[in-house]
C-alpha positions as CSV (number, residue, x, y, z in Angstrom):
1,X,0.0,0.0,0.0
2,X,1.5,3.8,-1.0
3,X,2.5,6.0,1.7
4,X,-0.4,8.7,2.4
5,X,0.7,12.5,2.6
6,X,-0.1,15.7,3.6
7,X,0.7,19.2,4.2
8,X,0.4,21.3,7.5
9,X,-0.3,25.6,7.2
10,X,0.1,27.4,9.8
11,X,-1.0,31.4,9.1
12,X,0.0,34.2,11.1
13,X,2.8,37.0,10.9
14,X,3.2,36.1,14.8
15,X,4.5,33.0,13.5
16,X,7.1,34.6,11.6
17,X,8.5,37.2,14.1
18,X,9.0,34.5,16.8
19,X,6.0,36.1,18.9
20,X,4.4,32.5,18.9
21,X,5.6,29.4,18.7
22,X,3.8,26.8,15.8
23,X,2.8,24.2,18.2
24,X,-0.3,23.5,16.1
25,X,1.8,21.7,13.2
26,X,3.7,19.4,15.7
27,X,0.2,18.2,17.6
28,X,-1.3,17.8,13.8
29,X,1.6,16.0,12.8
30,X,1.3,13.6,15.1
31,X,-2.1,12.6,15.0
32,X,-2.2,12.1,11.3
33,X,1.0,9.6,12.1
34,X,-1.6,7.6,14.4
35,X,-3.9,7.2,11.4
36,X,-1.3,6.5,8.8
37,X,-0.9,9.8,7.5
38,X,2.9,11.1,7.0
39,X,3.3,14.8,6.5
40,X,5.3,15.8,3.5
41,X,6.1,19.5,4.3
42,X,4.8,22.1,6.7
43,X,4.5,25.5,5.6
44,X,4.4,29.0,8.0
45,X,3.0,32.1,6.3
46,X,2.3,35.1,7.0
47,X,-1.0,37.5,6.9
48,X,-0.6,38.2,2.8
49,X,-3.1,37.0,0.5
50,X,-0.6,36.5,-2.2
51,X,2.0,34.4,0.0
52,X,-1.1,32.1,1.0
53,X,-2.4,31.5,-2.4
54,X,1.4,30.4,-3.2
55,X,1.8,28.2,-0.5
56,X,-1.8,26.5,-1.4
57,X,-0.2,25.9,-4.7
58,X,2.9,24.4,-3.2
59,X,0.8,22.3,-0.6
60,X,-1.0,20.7,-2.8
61,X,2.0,19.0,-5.1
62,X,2.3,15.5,-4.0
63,X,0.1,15.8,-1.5
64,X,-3.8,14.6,-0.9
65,X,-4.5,16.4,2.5
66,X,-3.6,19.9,3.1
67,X,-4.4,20.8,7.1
68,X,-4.9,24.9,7.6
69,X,-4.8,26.7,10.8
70,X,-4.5,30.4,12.0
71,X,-6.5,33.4,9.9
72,X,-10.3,32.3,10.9
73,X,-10.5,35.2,13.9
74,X,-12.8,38.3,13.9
75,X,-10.1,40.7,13.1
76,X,-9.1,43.0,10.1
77,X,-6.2,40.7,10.3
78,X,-7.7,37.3,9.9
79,X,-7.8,37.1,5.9
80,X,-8.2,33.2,5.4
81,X,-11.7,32.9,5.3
82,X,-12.0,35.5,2.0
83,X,-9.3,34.4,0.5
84,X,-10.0,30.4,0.8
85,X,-13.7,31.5,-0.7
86,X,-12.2,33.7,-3.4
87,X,-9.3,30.6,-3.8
88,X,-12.4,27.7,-4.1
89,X,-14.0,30.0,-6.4
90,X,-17.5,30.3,-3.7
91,X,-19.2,33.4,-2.3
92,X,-19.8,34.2,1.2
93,X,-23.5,33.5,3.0
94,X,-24.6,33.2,6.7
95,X,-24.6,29.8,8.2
96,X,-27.6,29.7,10.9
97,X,-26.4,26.9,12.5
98,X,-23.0,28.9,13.1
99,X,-24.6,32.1,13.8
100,X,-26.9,30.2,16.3
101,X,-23.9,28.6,18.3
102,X,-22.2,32.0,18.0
103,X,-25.1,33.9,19.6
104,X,-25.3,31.1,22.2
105,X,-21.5,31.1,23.0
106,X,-22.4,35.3,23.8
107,X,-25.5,34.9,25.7
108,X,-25.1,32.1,27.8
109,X,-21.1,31.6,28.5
110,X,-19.5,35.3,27.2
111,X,-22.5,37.0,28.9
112,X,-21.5,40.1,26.5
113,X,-23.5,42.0,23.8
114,X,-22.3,40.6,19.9
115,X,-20.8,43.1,17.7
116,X,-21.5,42.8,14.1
117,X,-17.7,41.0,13.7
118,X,-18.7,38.6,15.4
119,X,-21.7,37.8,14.0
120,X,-19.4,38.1,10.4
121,X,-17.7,34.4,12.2
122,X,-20.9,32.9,10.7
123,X,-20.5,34.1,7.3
124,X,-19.1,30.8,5.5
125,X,-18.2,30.3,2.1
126,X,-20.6,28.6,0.4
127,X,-18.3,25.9,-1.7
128,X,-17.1,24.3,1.8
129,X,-18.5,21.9,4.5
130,X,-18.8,23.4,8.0
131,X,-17.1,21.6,10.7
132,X,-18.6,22.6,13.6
133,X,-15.9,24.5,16.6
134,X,-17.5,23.5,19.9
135,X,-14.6,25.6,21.7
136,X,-15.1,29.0,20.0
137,X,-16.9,30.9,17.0
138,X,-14.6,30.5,14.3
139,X,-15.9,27.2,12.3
140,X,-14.0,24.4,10.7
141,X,-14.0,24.3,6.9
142,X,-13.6,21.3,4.4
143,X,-12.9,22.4,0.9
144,X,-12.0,20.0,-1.6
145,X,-10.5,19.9,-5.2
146,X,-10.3,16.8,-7.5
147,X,-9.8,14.0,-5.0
148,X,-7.9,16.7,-2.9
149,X,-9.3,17.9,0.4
150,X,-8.1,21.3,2.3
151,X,-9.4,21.5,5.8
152,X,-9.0,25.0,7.7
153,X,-9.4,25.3,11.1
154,X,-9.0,27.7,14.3
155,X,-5.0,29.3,14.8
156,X,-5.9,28.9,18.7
157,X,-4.9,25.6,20.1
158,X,-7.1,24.1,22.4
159,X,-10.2,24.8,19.6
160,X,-7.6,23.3,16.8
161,X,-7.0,20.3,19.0
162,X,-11.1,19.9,20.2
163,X,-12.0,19.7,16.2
164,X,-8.9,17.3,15.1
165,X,-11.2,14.2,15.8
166,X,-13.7,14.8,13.8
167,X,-11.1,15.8,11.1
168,X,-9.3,13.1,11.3
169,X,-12.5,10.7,11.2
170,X,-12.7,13.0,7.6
171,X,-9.5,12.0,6.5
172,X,-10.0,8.2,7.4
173,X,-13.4,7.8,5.5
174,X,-12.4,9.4,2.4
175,X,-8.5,7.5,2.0
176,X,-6.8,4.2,2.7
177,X,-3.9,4.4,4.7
178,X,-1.2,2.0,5.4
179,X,-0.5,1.2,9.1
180,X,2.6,3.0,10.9
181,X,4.2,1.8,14.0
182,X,6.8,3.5,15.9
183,X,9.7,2.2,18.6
184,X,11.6,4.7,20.5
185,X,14.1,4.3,23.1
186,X,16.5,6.6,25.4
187,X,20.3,6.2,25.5
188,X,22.6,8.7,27.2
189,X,26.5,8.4,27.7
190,X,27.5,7.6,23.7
191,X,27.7,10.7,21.4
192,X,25.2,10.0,18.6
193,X,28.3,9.6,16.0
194,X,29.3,6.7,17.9
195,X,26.3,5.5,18.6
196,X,25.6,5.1,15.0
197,X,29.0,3.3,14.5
198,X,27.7,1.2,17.6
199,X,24.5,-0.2,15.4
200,X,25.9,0.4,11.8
201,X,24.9,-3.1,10.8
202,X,21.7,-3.6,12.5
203,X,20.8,-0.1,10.6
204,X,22.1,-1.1,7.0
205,X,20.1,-4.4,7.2
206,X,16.9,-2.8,7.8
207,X,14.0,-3.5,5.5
208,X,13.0,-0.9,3.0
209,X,10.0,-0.2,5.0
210,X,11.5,0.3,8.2
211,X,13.7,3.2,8.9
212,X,15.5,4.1,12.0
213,X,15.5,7.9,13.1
214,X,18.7,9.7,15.7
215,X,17.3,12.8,17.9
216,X,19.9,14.1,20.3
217,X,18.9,16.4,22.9
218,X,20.6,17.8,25.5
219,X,23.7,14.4,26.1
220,X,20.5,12.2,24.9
221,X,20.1,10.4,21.8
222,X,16.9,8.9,20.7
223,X,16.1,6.0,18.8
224,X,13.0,5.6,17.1
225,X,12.3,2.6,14.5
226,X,9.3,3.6,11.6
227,X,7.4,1.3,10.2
228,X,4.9,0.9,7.5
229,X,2.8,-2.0,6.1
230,X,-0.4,-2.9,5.2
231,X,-0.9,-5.6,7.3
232,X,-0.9,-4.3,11.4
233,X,-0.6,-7.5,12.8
234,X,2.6,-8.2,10.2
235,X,3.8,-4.8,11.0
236,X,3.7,-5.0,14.9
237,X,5.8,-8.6,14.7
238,X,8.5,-7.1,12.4
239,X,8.7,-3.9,14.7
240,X,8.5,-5.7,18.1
241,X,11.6,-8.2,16.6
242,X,13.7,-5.4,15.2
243,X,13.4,-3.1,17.9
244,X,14.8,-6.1,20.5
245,X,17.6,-6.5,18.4
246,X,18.4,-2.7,18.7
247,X,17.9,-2.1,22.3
248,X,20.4,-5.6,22.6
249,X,22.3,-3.7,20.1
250,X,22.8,-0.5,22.9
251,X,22.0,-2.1,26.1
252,X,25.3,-0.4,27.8
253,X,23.5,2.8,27.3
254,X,19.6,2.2,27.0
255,X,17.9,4.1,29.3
256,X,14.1,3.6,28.6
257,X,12.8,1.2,25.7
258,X,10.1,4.1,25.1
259,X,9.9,7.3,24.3
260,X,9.6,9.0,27.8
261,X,12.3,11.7,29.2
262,X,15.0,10.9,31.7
263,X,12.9,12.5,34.3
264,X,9.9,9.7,34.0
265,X,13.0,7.2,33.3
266,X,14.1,7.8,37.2
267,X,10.6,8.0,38.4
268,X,9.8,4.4,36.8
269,X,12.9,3.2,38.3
270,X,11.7,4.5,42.0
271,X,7.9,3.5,41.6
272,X,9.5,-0.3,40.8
273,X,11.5,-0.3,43.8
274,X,9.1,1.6,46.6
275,X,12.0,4.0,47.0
276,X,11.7,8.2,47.5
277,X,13.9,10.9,46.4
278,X,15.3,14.6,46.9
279,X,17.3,17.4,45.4
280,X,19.7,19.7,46.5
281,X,20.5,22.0,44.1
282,X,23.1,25.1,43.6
283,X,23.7,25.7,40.2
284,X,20.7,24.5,39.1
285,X,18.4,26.8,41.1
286,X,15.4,24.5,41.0
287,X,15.5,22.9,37.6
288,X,15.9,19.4,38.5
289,X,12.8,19.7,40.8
290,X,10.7,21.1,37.5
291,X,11.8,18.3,35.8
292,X,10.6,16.0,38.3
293,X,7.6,17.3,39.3
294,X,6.3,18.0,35.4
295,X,5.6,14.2,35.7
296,X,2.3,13.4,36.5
297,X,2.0,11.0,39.9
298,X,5.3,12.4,40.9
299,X,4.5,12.9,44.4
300,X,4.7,9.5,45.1
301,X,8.5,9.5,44.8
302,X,9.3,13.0,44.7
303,X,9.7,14.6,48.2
304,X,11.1,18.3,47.7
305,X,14.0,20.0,46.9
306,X,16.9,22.5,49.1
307,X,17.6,25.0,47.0
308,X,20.8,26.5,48.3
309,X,22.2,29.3,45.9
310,X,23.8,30.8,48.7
311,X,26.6,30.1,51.0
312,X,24.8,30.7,53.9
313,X,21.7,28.4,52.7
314,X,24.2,25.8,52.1
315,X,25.8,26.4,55.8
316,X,22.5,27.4,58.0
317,X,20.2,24.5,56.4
318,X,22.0,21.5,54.8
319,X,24.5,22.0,57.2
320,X,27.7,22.0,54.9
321,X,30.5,23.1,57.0
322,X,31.8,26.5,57.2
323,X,35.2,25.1,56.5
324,X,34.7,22.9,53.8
325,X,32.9,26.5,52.1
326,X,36.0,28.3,52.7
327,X,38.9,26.1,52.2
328,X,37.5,24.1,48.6
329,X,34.3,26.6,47.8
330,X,31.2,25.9,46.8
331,X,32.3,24.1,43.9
332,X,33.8,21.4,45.0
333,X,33.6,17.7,45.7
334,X,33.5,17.8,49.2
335,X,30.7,20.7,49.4
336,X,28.2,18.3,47.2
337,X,29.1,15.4,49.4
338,X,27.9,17.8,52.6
339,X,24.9,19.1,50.4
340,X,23.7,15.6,49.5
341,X,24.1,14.3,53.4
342,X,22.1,17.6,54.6
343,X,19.2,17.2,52.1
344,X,18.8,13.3,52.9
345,X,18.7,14.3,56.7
346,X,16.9,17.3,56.2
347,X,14.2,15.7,53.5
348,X,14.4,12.1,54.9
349,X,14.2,10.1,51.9
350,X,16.1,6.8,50.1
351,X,17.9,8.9,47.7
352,X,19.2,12.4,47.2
353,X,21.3,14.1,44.2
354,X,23.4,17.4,44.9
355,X,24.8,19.8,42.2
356,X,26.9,23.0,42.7
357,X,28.6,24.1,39.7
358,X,29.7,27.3,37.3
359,X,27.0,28.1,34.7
360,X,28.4,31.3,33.5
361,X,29.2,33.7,31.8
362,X,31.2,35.0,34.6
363,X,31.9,33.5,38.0
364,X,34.8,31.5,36.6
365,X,38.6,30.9,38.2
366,X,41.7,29.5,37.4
367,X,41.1,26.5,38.5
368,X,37.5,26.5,38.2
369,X,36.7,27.2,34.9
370,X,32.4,27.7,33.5
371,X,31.4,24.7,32.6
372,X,32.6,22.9,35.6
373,X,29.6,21.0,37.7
374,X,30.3,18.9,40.8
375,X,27.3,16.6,41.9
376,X,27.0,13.5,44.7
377,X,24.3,11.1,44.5
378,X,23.6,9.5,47.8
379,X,21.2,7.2,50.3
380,X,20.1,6.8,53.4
381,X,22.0,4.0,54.1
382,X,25.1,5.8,53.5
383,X,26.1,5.0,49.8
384,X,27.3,8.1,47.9
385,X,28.8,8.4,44.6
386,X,31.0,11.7,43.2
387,X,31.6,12.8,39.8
388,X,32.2,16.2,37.9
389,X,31.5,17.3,34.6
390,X,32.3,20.3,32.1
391,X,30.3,21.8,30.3
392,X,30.9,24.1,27.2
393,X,27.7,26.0,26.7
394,X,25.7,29.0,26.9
395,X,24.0,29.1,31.1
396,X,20.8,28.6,30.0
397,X,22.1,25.2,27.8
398,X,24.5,24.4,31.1
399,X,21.9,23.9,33.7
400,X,19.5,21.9,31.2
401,X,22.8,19.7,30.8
402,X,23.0,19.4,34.3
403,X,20.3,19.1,35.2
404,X,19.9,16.1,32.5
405,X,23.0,14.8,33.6
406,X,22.2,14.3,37.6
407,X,19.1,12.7,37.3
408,X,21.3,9.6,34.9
409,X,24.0,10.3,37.4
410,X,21.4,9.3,40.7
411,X,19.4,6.5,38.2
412,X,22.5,4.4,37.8
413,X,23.5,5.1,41.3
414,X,20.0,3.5,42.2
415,X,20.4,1.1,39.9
416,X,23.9,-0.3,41.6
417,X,22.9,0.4,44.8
């Protein structure tokens, strides 16, 4: 069975300038993948009539499906509407049932007077199918062209995400698509150059319709195995086999055998063995702990954090010692080893990790150049485990690397412990 494509628009100058980030084309992207749908290119444009038109054009070569969002709104600003009526060849009429869900959205949840722009939301071109927007006042519209179809919807998120079901039960009644399954796994420790020397083989004996994708991120490399086939229950036995053979293939530096960040890697690990953890952080001022507690359920694990910037924080409450501070500083291996034993005491659980490092730009010596992070992982029953690590970055990159870099740092030390 051939692939299935499409294109993702997104509309808006504010996409151009940086003012707002396109999240709208990532979600779409992948929920057409979960049907079978692979997207061919995504397009950003601004608010010109001219530059839209062009990119319809473009969207439409090699593609069956071309997703819209952004340009539906009220506003003098909000152009797509005309211009997809003027592009489809239609003219412009009311649609009661959108003016009636309009009106209702004002009277009964706005609780404000409609001006006449709003009302103008229910003026629909009259060569599309409405798809109805539960969330807001701007509705969904299916155009189509040959055996084409070009679906616009809201630029706002939460009403682009309410109405993708119903597109995508659109998409799935008008095409065949073949099935896709995905693998992902975590490593960390192995450069992604070497890693790919690791698996060379496995990767150049890969079926023609399996391909195996790197993402690095932040000391992290990503593997994820793609699949397609007509048959699921074919597809899922090829992709379960291969992707056993890869993580065998990097056990030495698998983290997770799905696609999950190191933060839910280390809250797996503690869930598995009944076990609680803490941070006291330095450098980091706090970052670890968002990590940690972005994860759902984490409170089961998760007890709190010591944020101890300063010296006297690190003296008065974890109780590292005045004379460790002065004679080796507050980047040191000793001070980490004092910060980890103060936190477990002080936040009485299994497992703690310390950091205290240099993030820059300035704040650097001789001897202690930026970069330059130390960091203990310890428990209860007295284990602890020093390492240090150099950076090279800007700050803002250096405490997402350490930050990264402790929580694999305290997962292995859990693991040997």
């Amino acid at each position: 069975m051939e692939k299935l494509f499409a294109s993702v628009i997104t509309i808006g100058d504010e996409l151009l300038i940086g003012q707002v980030v396109d999240t709208n084309s990532a979600f779409i992207g992948q929920e057409l993948n979960k049907i079978g749908v692979f997207v061919r290119y995504r397009f950003a444009v601004g608010d010109e009539a001219n530059d839209i038109k062009t990119v319809l054009d473009q969207a439409s070569l090699g593609t069956d499906i071309i997703l819209i969002t952004g340009g539906l709104g009220p506003t003098a600003d909000d152009i797509t509407k005309p211009l997809l009526c003027e592009y489809f060849g239609g003219k412009m009429q009311v649609h009661q049932p959108t003016l009636d869900h309009v009106t209702r959205l004002f009277e009964k949840v706005f609780h404000r007077p409609m001006i006449e722009s709003n009302r103008k939301q229910a003026e629909i071109p009259d060569v599309c199918t409405v798809i109805p927007n539960e969330k807001g006042t701007a509705p969904g519209m299916l155009f189509e062209k040959g055996r084409k179809i070009y679906i616009a919807m809201p630029g706002v998120p939460g009403e682009m995400k309410a109405m993708m079901p119903v597109v995508l039960q659109i998409i799935q009644q008008r095409f065949a698509a073949p099935s896709i399954e995905h693998r992902t796994l975590l490593t960390m420790g192995l450069g992604e150059s070497f890693l790919a020397e690791q698996i060379k083989d496995f990767e150049a004996a890969l079926p023609s319709n399996v391909k195996l994708a790197y993402l690095p991120n932040y000391g992290q490399v990503r593997l994820r195995l793609t699949g397609h086939g007509a048959g699921k229950k074919e597809l899922v036995q090829q992709m379960d086999s291969l992707f056993s053979e890869l993580k065998s293939k990097v056990g030495d530096v698998l983290v997770a055998d799905e696609d999950i960040p190191m933060e839910a890697a280390i809250g797996k690990l503690l869930l598995e063995k009944g076990k609680t953890m803490s941070t006291a952080e330095s450098c980091t001022g706090g970052y670890i702990a968002h990590l940690l507690t972005a994860i759902p359920g984490s409170s089961a694990y998760y007890y709190g954090s010591l944020v101890s910037y300063d010296y006297r924080i690190k003296a008065d409450v974890l109780k590292v010692k005045q004379a460790t501070l002065d004679t080796h500083g507050a980047v040191s291996e000793e001070t980490v080893k004092e910060m980890a034993a103060g936190a477990l005491d002080l936040l009485q659980t299994d497992y703690t990790i310390a950091v205290s490092g240099i993030m820059g730009p300035g704040g650097a010596t001789p001897d202690k150049p930026v970069g330059l992070v130390w960091m203990a992982a310890a428990s209860k029953d007295g284990a602890m485990q020093t390492r240090s690590f150099h950076f090279r970055f800007d700050r803002r990159r250096n405490i997402e690397m350490t930050a990264t870099n402790a929580l694999n740092f305290l997962r292995k030390f859990i693991i040997d412990s």
